[in-house]
C-alpha positions in Angstrom: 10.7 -33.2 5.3 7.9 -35.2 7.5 7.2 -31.7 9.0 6.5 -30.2 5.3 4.3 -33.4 4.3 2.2 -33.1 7.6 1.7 -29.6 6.8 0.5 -30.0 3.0 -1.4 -32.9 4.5 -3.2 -30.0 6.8 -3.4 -27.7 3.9 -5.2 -30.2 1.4 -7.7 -31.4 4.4 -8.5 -27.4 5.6 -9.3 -26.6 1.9 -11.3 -30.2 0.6 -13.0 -29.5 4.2 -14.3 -25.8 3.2 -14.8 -26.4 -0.6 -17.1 -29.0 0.6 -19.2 -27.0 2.8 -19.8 -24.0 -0.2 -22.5 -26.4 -1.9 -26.0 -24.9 -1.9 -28.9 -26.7 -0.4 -31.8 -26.9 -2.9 -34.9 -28.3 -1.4 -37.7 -30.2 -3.4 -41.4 -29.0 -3.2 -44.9 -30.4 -4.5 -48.2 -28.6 -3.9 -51.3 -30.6 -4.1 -49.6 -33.9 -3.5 -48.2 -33.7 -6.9 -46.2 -36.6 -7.8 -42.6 -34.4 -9.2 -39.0 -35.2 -9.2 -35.6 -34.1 -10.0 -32.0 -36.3 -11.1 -29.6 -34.4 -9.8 -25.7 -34.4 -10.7 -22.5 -32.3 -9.5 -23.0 -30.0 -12.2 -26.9 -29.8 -13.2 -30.6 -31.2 -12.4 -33.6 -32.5 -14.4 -36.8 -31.6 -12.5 -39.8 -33.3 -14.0 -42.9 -31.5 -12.9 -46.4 -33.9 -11.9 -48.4 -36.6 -13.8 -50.7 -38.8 -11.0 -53.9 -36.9 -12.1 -54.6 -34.8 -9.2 -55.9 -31.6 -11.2 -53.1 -29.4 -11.0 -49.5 -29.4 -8.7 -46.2 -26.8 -9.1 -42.8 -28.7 -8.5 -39.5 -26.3 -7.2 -36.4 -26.7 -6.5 -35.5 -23.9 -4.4 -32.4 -22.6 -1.8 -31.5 -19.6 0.0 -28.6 -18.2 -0.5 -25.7 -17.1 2.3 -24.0 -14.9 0.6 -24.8 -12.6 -2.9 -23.4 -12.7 -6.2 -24.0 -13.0 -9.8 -25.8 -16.8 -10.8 -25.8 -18.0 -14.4 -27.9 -21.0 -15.6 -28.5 -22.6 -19.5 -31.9 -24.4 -19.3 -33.5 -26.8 -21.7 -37.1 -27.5 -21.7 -39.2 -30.0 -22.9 -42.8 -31.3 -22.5 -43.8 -34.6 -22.7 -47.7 -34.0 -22.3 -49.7 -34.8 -25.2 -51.4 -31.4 -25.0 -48.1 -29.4 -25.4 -46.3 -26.7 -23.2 -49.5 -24.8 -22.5 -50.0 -27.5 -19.4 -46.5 -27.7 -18.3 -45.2 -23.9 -18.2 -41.5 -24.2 -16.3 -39.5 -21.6 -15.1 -37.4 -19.4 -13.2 -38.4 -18.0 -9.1 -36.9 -15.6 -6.9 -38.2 -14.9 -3.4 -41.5 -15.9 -4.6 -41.6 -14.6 -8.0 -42.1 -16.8 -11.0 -40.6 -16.3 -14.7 -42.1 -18.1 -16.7 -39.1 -19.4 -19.7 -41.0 -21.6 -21.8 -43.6 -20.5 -24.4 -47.1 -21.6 -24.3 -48.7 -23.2 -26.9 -46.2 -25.0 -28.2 -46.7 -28.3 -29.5 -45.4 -31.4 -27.3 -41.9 -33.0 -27.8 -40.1 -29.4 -29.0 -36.8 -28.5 -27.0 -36.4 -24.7 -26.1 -33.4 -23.3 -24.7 -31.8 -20.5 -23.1 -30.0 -19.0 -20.3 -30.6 -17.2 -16.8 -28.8 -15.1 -14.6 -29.9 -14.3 -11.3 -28.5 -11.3 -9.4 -28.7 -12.2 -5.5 -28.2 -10.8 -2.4 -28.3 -12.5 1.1 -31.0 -14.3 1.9 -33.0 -14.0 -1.7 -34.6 -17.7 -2.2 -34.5 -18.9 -5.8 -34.5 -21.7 -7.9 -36.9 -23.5 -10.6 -40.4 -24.7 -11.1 -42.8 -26.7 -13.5 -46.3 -26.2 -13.2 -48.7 -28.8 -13.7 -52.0 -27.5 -15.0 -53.4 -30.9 -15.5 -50.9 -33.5 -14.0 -51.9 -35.7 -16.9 -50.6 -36.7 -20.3 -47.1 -36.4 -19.6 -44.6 -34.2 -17.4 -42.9 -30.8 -18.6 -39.2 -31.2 -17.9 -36.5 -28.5 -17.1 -33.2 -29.4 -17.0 -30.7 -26.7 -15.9 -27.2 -26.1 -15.5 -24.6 -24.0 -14.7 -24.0 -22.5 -11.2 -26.0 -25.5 -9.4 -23.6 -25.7 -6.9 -22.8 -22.4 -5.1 -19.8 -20.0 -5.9 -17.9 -20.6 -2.5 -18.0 -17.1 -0.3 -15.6 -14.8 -1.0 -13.9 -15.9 3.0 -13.8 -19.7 1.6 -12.2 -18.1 -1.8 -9.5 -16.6 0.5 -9.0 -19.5 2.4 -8.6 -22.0 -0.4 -5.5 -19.2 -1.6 -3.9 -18.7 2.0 -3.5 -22.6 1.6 -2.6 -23.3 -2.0 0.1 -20.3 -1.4 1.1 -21.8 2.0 1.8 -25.0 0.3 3.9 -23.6 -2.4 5.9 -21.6 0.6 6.9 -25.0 2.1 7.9 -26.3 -1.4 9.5 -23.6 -1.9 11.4 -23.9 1.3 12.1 -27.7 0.7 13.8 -26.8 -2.2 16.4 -24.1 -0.6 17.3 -26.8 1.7 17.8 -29.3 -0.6 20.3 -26.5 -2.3 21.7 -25.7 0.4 23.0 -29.5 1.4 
C-alpha cells in the first residue's frame, strides 16, 4: 500500500510538473516609449494600448510558439479615446503581420467583438497589438481570451495519459489484492 501511494505521489508530481511547463511566454512591447499595459489572468488578458502624449506608440503582446497547432481566441474591443477607434486600431499579428479587428471610425465607448484563429507552425511569433495614433484622449483596449495559455505538446499530452493510466493500473492492482485477502 505505501508503495502504491509513493507511486501516485510520483505520478501526480511528474504530471503537475509538465503541465506547468506547457504555458506560453508572451512578452510585452512599447515602441516610442509608449506608456501600454496588460492584466493578465490564467485564462485571458486586457492589453491597454498608450496615453502619455508622446505622438504615436504600438503596444504587443507577443510569443513564439514551440510546437504548431490550431489557436482560437474571442476578443472584445473597446476605445476609450475621445476621438473614437480611428486612433486606437487593435489587432491580431503573426510573424510580423498585423490584422487589424476593430473598425475605424467608430465612435468612442462602443464594444466590438469577435473571434480569431491562428494556424501555427514552429517558431511563427504571434500575439496582439493596439496602436496608438495619438497616445492621447484615452487608451483603445483589447481584451482576449481563449487559448492564452498554450495547448501542451502532443509529448506532454502523452505523458499526462502514461500517468493518469499508470495510476489507475495501481488502483486497479490495490483492489485485486484487497480481493484476494
Amino acid at each position: 500500500m505505501q508503495q502504491t501511494f509513493r507511486f501516485l505521489a510520483l505520478a501526480f508530481a511528474m504530471t503537475a510538473a509538465l503541465c506547468a511547463t506547457t504555458a506560453q511566454a508572451f512578452t510585452l512591447s512599447n515602441s516610442n516609449g509608449g506608456d501600454g499595459y496588460v492584466v493578465t489572468t490564467p485564462t485571458s488578458f486586457d492589453l491597454f494600448g498608450a496615453d502619455n502624449q508622446i505622438g504615436s506608440s504600438i503596444t504587443t503582446y507577443l510569443t513564439t510558439t514551440a510546437t504548431g497547432g490550431v489557436y482560437n481566441f474571442d476578443w472584445t474591443y473597446t476605445s476609450h479615446d475621445c476621438c473614437g477607434y480611428y486612433y486606437d486600431p487593435a489587432g491580431a499579428m503573426l510573424n510580423g503581420t498585423t490584422f487589424q479587428l476593430s473598425s475605424a471610425g467608430t465612435t468612442a465607448g462602443v464594444i466590438e467583438s469577435g473571434s480569431v484563429t491562428f494556424f501555427l507552425n514552429p517558431g511563427d511569433t504571434f500575439g496582439f497589438y493596439v496602436s496608438s495614433t495619438d497616445t492621447c484622449c484615452g487608451r483603445g483596449e483589447i481584451l482576449v481570451t481563449g487559448d492564452v495559455g498554450a495547448a501542451p505538446e502532443p509529448a506532454t499530452w502523452s505523458l499526462m495519459i502514461l500517468g493518469v493510466g499508470g495510476m489507475g493500473a495501481a488502483l486497479r492492482t490495490r483492489r485485486r489484492k484487497a480481493v484476494a485477502a
